[in-house]
N, C-alpha and C positions, 0 to 999 in steps of 0.2 A: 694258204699258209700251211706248212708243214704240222703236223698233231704229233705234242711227244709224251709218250706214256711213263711214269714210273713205277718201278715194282713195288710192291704193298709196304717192303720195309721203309724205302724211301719216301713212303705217303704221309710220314710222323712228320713231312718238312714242307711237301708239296701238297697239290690239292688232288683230290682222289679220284678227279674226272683227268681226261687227256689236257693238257692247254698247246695252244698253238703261239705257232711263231714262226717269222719272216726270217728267211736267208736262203742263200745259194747253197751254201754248205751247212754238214752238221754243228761248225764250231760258230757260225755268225746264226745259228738258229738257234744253238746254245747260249751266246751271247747276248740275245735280244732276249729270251726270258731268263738269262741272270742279272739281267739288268732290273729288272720287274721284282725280281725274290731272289735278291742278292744273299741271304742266310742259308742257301740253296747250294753258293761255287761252292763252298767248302768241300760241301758233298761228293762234287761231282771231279772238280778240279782241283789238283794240286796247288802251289805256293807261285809254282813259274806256266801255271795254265795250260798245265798239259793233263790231258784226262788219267786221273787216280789208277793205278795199278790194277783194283780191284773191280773196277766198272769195266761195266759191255755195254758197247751201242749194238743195236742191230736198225737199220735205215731197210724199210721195203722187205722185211722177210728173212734178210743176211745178215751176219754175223761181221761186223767190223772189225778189223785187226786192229788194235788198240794207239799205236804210232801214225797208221792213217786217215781213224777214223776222224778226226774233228775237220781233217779237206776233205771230206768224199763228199762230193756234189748231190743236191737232194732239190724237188721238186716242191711245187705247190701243194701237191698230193700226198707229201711223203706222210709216211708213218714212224717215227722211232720210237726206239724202245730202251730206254736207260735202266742197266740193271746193275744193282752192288752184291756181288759174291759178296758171301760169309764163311768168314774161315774159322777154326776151328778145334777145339778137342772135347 
């Protein structure tokens, strides 16, 4: 099962260790633990399921381009990394 990390800001909703979750791609491993801590899509996805403007996946070390990352293919071993820029003045 793939391990996906959040960044600290987003730990006020998640749990503050890694959790894991089953899928081929990022969007069906995303799906599988929003289904778990559904208070959670808000966060992370949009109204029509497409990942928020302001989030980054990074899968294995990379940087996800934001339009391809919820198909990019990921392993039993993967590592992701879900991060919310903050913006600001």
């Amino acid at each position: 099962m793939a391990q996906i990390h959040f960044t600290s800001w987003l730990r006020t909703v998640v749990p503050d260790a890694p959790v894991t979750a089953n899928g081929a791609t990022v969007g069906e491993a995303l799906d599988a633990l929003l289904a778990q801590r559904p208070h959670v899509r808000s966060y992370v996805l949009d109204e029509q399921g497409r990942l928020r403007k302001h989030v980054c996946i990074f899968a294995d070390g990379a940087r996800l381009p934001r339009e391809a990352a919820l198909a990019h293919p990921i392993g039993p071993e993967s590592q992701l990394h879900v991060m919310q820029a903050l913006s600001g003045g």
